[in-house]
C-alpha positions as CSV (number, residue, x, y, z in Angstrom):
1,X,65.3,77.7,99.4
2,X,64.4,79.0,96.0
3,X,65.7,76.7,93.2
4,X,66.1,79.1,89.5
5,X,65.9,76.8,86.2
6,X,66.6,78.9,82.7
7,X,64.5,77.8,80.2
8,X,67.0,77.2,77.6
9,X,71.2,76.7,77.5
10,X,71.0,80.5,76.3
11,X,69.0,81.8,78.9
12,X,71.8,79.8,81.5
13,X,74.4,81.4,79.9
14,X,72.8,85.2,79.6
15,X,72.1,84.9,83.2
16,X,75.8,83.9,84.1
17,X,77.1,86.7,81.9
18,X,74.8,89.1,84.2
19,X,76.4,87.7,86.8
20,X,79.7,87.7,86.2
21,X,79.4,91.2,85.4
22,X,77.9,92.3,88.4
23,X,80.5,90.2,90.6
24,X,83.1,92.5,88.1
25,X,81.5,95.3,89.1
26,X,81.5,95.0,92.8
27,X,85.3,94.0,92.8
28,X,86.3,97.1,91.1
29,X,83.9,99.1,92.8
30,X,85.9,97.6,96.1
31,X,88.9,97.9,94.7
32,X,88.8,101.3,93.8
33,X,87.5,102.2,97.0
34,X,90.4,100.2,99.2
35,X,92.7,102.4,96.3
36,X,91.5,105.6,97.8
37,X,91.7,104.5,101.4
38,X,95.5,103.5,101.1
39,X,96.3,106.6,99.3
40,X,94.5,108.9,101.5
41,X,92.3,112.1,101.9
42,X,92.1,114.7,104.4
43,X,89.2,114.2,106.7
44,X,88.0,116.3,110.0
45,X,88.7,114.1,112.8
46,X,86.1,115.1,116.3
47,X,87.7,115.3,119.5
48,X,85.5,113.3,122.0
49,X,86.4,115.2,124.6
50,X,85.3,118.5,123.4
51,X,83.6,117.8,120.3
52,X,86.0,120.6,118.5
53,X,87.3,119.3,115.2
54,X,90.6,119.2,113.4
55,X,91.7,118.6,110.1
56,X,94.1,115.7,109.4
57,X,94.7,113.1,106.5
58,X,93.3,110.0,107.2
59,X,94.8,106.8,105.0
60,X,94.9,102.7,105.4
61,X,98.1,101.0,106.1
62,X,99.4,98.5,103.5
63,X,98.1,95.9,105.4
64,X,94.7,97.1,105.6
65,X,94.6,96.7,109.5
66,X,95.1,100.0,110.6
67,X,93.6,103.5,109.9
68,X,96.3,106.1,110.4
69,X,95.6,109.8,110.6
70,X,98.6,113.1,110.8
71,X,98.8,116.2,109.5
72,X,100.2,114.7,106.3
73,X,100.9,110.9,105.3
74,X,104.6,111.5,105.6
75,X,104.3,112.5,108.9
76,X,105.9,109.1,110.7
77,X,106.3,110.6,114.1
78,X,103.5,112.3,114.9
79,X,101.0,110.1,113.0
80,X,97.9,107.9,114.9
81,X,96.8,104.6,114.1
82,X,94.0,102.7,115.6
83,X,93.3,98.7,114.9
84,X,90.8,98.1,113.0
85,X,90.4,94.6,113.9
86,X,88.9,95.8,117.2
87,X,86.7,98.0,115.5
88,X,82.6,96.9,115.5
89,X,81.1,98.7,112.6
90,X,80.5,102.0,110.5
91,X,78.0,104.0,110.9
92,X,76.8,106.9,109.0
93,X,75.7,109.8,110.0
94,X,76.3,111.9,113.0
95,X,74.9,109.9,115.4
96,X,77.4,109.3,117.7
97,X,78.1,110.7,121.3
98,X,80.8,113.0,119.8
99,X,78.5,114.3,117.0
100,X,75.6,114.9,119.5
101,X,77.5,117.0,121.9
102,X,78.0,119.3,119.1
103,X,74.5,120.6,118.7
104,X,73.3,123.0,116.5
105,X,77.0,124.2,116.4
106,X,78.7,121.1,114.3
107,X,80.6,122.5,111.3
108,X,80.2,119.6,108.9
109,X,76.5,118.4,107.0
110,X,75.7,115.5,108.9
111,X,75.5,113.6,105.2
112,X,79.5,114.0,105.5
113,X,79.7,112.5,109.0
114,X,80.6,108.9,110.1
115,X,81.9,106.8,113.3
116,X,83.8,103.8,113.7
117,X,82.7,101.8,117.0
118,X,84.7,100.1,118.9
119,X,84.1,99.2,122.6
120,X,83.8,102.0,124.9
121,X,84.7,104.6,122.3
122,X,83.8,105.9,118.9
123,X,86.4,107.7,116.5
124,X,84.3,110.3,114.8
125,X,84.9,111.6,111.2
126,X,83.7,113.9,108.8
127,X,84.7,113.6,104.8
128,X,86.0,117.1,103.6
129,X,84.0,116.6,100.0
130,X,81.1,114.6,98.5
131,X,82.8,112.6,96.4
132,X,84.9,111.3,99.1
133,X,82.3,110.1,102.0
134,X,80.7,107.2,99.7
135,X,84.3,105.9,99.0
136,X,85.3,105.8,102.7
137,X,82.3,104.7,104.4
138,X,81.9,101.8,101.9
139,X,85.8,101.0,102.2
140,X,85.6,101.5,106.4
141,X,82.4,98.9,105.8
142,X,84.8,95.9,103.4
143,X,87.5,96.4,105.6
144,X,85.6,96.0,109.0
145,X,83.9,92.7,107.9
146,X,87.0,91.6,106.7
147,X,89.6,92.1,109.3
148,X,87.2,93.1,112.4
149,X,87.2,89.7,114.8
150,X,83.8,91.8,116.7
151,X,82.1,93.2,113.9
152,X,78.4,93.2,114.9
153,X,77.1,96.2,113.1
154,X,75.5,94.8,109.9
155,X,76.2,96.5,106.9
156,X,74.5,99.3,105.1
157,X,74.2,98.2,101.3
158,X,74.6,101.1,98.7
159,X,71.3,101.3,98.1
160,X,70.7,102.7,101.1
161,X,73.4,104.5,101.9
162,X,72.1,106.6,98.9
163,X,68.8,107.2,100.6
164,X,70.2,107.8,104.2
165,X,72.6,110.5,102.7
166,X,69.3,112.2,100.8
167,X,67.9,111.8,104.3
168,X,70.7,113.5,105.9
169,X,70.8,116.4,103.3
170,X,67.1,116.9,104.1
171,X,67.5,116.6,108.1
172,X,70.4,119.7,107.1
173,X,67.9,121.8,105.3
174,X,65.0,121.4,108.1
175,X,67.5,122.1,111.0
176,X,68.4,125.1,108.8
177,X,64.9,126.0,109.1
178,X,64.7,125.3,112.8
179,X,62.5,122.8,112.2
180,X,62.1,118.8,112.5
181,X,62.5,116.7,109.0
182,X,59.1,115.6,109.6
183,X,57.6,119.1,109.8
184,X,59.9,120.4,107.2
185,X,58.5,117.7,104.8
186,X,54.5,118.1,105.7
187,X,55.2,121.8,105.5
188,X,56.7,121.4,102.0
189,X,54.4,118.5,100.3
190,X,51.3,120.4,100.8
């Protein structure tokens, strides 16, 4: 246990003003991200069974239990929902069953790809823009720990989710290359 004394009532006071901001920041960070998720985006949603993709808009009920998916958000009828309390993690990238199966032939940049787990199946996704896959993978991630009773996958801070998605744009170019990121990156640092 590391024990932090400020040298002076100013210092104490700096320090909580740093960290008040910072907790601001998060919480609208969050909030803006749960904002999105409730109102919606389209998204490309992989079919496990044949790894063939359609496009459908993906949004978070009111309650922020379910993830609910139709051709458009007034579609009542015809609109999916799965639980999200069941669900055991996000992860990013197209590492999933699904996404495998699709080979060389997947028609999204694997930096756009991620999968909710849940036991015994995955539900496979792929963000239609940039902007949008940081704000959905980050608001999958709050609202997993929150309402998920199994959630075991730990959670990928933004920090890194930065670098795995620079990663992913790399692993994109090599494969474009037909080669392996590592060769790719010893071929191009010499």
């Amino acid at each position: 246990e590391e024990l932090f004394r400020a040298s002076s009532d100013k210092d104490a006071a700096e320090w909580v003003a740093v960290i008040d901001r910072v907790v601001s920041y998060e919480q609208e960070r969050e909030e803006a991200s749960l904002r999105l998720l409730t109102a919606g985006s389209g998204m490309f949603k992989y079919n496990y069974s044949n790894s063939k993709r359609v496009k459908r808009f993906f949004w978070l009920d009111d309650n922020r239990f379910e993830l609910v998916w139709g051709k458009s958000k007034s579609d009542g009828q015809g609109a999916q929902r799965v639980d999200l309390r069941g669900c055991i993690g996000v992860v990013y990238g197209p590492v999933a069953t699904t996404f495998a199966r699709c080979g060389p032939n997947r028609e999204d940049p694997a930096w756009a790809c991620l999968s909710l787990l849940f036991v015994g199946r995955t539900l496979d996704l792929a963000c239609a823009g940039e902007t949008h896959i940081r704000a959905w993978f980050y608001g999958l991630q709050l609202v997993v720990a929150r309402v998920g009773a199994e959630a075991t996958v730990p959670l990928l801070p933004d920090g890194l989710f930065v670098v795995y998605k620079a990663r992913w744009k790399l692993w994109d170019v090599a494969h474009s290359h037909r080669m392996t990121l590592r060769t790719f990156l010893v071929l191009r640092l010499r």
